[in-house]
Every structure is written in C-alpha cells, then in structure tokens.
N, C-alpha and C positions, 0 to 999 in steps of 0.2 A: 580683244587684245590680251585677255588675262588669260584665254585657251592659248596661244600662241606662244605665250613667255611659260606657261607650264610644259608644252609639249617642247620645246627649245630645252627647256632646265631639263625634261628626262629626256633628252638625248647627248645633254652635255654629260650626266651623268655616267651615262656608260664609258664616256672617253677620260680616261686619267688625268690627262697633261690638261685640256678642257675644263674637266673640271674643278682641277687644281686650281686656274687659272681665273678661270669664272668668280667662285669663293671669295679668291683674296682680291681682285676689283673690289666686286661686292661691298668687301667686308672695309677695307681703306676707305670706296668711295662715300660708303653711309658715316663713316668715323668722322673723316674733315669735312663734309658736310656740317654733321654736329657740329665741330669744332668751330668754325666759319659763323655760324648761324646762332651762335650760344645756344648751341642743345635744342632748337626750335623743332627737331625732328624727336629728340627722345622728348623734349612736351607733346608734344601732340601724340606719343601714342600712348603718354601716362595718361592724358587724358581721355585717351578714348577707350584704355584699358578700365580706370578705376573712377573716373565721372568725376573728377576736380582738377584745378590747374596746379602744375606741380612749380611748387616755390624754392626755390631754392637760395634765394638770401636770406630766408628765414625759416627753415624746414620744421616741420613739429611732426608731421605722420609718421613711421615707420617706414616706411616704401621713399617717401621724400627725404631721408634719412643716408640710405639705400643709395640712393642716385648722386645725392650729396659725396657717399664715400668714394661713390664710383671715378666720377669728377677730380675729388679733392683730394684722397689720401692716399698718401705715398710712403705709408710705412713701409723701410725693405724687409719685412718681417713676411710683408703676405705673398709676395710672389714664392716665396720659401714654402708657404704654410698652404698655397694653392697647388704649388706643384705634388703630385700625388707619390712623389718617388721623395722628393727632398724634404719632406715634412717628416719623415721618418726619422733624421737628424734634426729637426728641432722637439719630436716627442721625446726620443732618448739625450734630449740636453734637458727638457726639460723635467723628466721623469725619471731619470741615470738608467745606464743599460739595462741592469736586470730587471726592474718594474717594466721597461718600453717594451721590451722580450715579449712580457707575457700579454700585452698587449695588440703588440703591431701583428696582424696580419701575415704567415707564412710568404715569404719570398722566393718564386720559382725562377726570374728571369728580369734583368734591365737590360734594354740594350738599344742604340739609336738608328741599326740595321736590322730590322724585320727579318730579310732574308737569313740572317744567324740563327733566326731562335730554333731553338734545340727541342723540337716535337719529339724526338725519340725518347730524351729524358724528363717528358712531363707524366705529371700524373696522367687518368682519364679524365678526370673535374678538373676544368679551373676559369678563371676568369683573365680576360688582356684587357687595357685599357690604354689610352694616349696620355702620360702623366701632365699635359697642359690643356684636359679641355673640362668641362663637366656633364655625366650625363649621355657618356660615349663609353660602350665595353662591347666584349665579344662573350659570350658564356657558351662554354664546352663542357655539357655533360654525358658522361657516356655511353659517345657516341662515333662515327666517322669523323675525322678532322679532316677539313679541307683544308690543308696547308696553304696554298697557293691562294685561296679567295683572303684568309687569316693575312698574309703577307700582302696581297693589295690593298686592301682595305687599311692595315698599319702604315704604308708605305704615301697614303690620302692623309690619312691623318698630320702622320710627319708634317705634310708639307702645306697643311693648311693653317693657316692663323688661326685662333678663338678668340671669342670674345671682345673683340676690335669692333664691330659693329654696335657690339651693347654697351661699350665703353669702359669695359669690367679692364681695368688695368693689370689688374694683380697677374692676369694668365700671358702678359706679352713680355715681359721677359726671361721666362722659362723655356730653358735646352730643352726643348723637344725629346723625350722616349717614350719605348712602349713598356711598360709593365704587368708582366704577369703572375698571380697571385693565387692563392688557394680560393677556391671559391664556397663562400660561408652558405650552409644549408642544415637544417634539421633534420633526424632521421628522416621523417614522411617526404623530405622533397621540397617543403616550404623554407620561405627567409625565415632568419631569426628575427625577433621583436628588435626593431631599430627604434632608439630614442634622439631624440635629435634636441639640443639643450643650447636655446636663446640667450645670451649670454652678453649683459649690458655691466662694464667696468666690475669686470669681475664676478658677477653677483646673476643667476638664474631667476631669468624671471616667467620663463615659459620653456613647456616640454610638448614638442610634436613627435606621439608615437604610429610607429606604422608597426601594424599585428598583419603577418600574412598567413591567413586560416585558412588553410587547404589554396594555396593563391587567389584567393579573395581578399585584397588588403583591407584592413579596417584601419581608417586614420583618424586620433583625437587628440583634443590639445588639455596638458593639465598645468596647472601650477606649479611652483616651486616643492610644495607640500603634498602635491599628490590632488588638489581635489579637481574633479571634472568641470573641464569650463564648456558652455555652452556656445562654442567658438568653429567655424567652420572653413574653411578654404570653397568657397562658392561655384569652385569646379568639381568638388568631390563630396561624396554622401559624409555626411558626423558619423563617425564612428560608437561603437559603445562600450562601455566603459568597461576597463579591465582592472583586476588587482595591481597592484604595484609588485613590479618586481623584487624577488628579496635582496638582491643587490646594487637598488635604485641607489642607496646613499654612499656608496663607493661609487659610481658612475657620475652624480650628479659632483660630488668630490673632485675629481677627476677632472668633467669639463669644466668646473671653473678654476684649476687651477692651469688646464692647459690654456684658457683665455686670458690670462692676465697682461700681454702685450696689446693686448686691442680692446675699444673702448666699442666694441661689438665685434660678436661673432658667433656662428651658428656652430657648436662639435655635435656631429652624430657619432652617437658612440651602439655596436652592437650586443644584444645579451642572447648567448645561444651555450642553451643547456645551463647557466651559471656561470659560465665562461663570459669574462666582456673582453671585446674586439675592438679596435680606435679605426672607424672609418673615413671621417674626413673633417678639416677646418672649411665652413663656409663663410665669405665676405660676403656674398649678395645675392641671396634668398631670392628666386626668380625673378631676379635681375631687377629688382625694385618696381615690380608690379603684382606684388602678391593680393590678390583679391580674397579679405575677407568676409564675413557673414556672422555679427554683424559690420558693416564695415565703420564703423566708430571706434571697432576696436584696432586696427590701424594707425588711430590715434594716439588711444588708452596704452599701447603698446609703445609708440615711439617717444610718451613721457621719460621713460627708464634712459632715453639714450642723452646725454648731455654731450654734444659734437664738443670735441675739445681740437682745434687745428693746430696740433705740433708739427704733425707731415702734410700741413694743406700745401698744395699743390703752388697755391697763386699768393702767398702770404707776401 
C-alpha cells in the first residue's frame, strides 16, 4: 500500500493542477481532522516523535509549549512577522529606517506573478523564496538560469497552502509572494555563521549557532553568556565549540529587542565578515517536535516560557 501511494504522489508531482490539488486536500483534510478529533492526530505523532504524551491543558516542555502556541495564539503580530516579505515593516517600525536598512537583506524583486520577474535585471547570485512558507528557496549561483523551471515551481508554491496540516496558524493568512533576495555567502562559497536567539518575554535564554566550514555545518548550542552547553538536536552531530563573535552583543541586543511582542520567539540573525543580517522571526521551531539530547532539557528549556493567553484562541 505504501509503494502504491508513493509512486501515485511521484506521478502527481509531475502534473501541476494535480498536484496543486492533491496538497491542499492533504493539507485541509489532516487540519479538520485535528480539529474534530482535539488534535488526537498531532498527539499521536508528538508522541511517537519525542516518547511522552503531549498535554496541553497543562504544557511545561518546550515542544508542548510550541503546540500550545500553535493551537492557541492568535497574536496579529505573527502572521506579519512570518511572512518573509512583511516583516520587513515591522523590523523598520521597530528598529526606524535607517538601523532596518543596514540590516534587512538587499531587495531584488516582490511580486505575486512569477511570470513578471525580471531575470534580465538580476544579479548572477541570488536566492527566491515563497514569503508564506518555511524552509522553501531556490539558490542561483552563477550559473544558467532556468527561467521557466524558476516560474513553475514559484507558480506551485503560490498556489499551495502551508502549514495548515501542522497547524502553524501564523502562515494562513498571508498574501501569497515570491521574494527574491541577495543571496548571503562568504568569500570561499560558504554560509555565514547563523545565530539563532531563543527568545522567552523578552530575555535570551539560548543561542543555536550553525558554522558552515567549507559546507560542513557545525551546529551547537550556547547560553546567554556565551558558554557551551552540552545540548544536542538528536538528529545532528554536537558541534564544537567556537569563539564568540565580536559582534555577539549587538546581535544578541538586537533579538531581544526585536521580540518584545511575543512571549516566545526564535530571531536568526546572520554575522558575515562583521556585517549582521536580519534573517527571520520563528514561532514554532520544528513545528513542536524538536528532539533533544539530553532530552530533559526540553523541559529545562520550556521553564523560561510562562504562557500568558492574551490572544488565546478559545478564552
């Protein structure tokens, strides 16, 4: 049965309208499912992702936290602050133009027609993405551009939903574009050092850095302060330990000021050459199945967060 629904899914794929069409069932039918069922489908795959039952009239973990938000919170802040194009207006509100400037990311291109974008006046580097999903780009470095593959693929995107099956609310009321961007790279070719800053009312309580040494990422987690914690994501090797950057305390600065609407939130913020770059606000950290190592610290981690329901959902 399971060969059968995969070679179906890769023949859906090749068809557009198909598998536009496929998706959003998909993606509606597993949603009211949940809904229907009080989330009996996202329990059962919390639990068979992270080995406990996920509570939610009383959450303490970090990931139970996570699914809580998912469910419950309905600040209009974060469809704003997920969408990857409109967050650029609440960095420059919150940081006034000319700080956001030196921040946001080169702007090559928005626009809700694929077929417009303007290949002739792009750089050779750059990167496109769909401003409503996560986790979804195109990277063009110089190289042939396949225009026409670029515009289908954008054109799927548009028209698919996100996040509707994980129940990630923040991404379903965001206008649909595509967005294209300068794309960040280090003389040699590699990413620059992304820090990514756990962000509990205000206040950093963990930093997940990704080092890519020669495209070998090296991922580890540190404190507020800098020191190495002996903390892992159980799908990737521990990384080792690197200096701090010398512009950690501006950067760290930075994300917690950009959090101050949300009583959690993940900012990746990027450091290339000395330069920092604003890459994204996250609400829900692999979708509230983040598996750590040890995993107590999932625990240790969701103390910081004190749910406070101003925008719950069912108050």
């Amino acid at each position: 049965m399971n060969k059968i629904y995969k070679k179906t899914k890769e023949k859906i794929k090749k068809h557009n309208l198909l598998f536009v069409i496929f998706i959003a069932i998909r993606a509606y039918s597993l949603y009211f499912l949940n809904r229907i069922s009080n989330y009996k489908l996202e329990k059962i795959k919390f639990y068979k992702e992270l080995g406990y039952q996920l509570n939610l009239k009383n959450p303490k973990s970090f990931n139970e936290k996570i699914i809580w938000k998912k469910i419950n919170d309905r600040n209009p802040l974060l469809p704003v602050t997920a969408d990857k194009y409109e967050v650029r207006s609440y960095i420059k509100e919150v940081l006034r133009e000319e700080r956001a400037k030196e921040i946001l990311n080169p702007l090559y291109c928005v626009t809700e027609q694929p077929a417009t974008i303007p290949f002739k006046n792009l750089p050779s580097t750059f990167i496109v993405k769909p401003n409503h999903t996560s986790g979804k780009s195109i990277i063009v470095e110089n190289g042939p551009v396949d225009q026409n593959e670029i515009i289908r693929t954008c054109c799927r995107w548009l028209k698919t939903p996100y996040g509707l099956e994980k129940l990630e609310w923040a991404y379903q009321p965001i206008k649909r574009k595509i967005v294209i961007e300068k794309l960040l790279r280090n003389e040699d070719g590699s990413n620059p050092i992304e820090l990514k800053f756990h962000i509990f009312h205000g206040k950093c309580k963990l930093v997940f850095v990704i080092l890519d040494k020669q495209n070998n990422p090296y991922r580890s987690y540190y404190d507020k302060h800098w020191n190495y914690l002996p903390v892992k994501k159980t799908t990737r090797p521990r990384g080792q330990k690197i200096k701090k950057p010398k512009n950690y305390v501006i950067m760290l600065a930075l994300a917690e000021k950009l959090s101050k609407p949300f009583d959690y939130v993940r900012v990746d913020l990027y450091d290339l050459n000395g330069k920092i770059y604003f890459g994204e606000l996250t609400h829900y950290p692999d979708s509230g199945i983040l598996k750590f190592e040890p995993s107590s610290f999932d625990f240790e981690l969701g103390k910081y967060w004190k749910i406070k329901p101003k925008y719950w959902e069912n108050k």
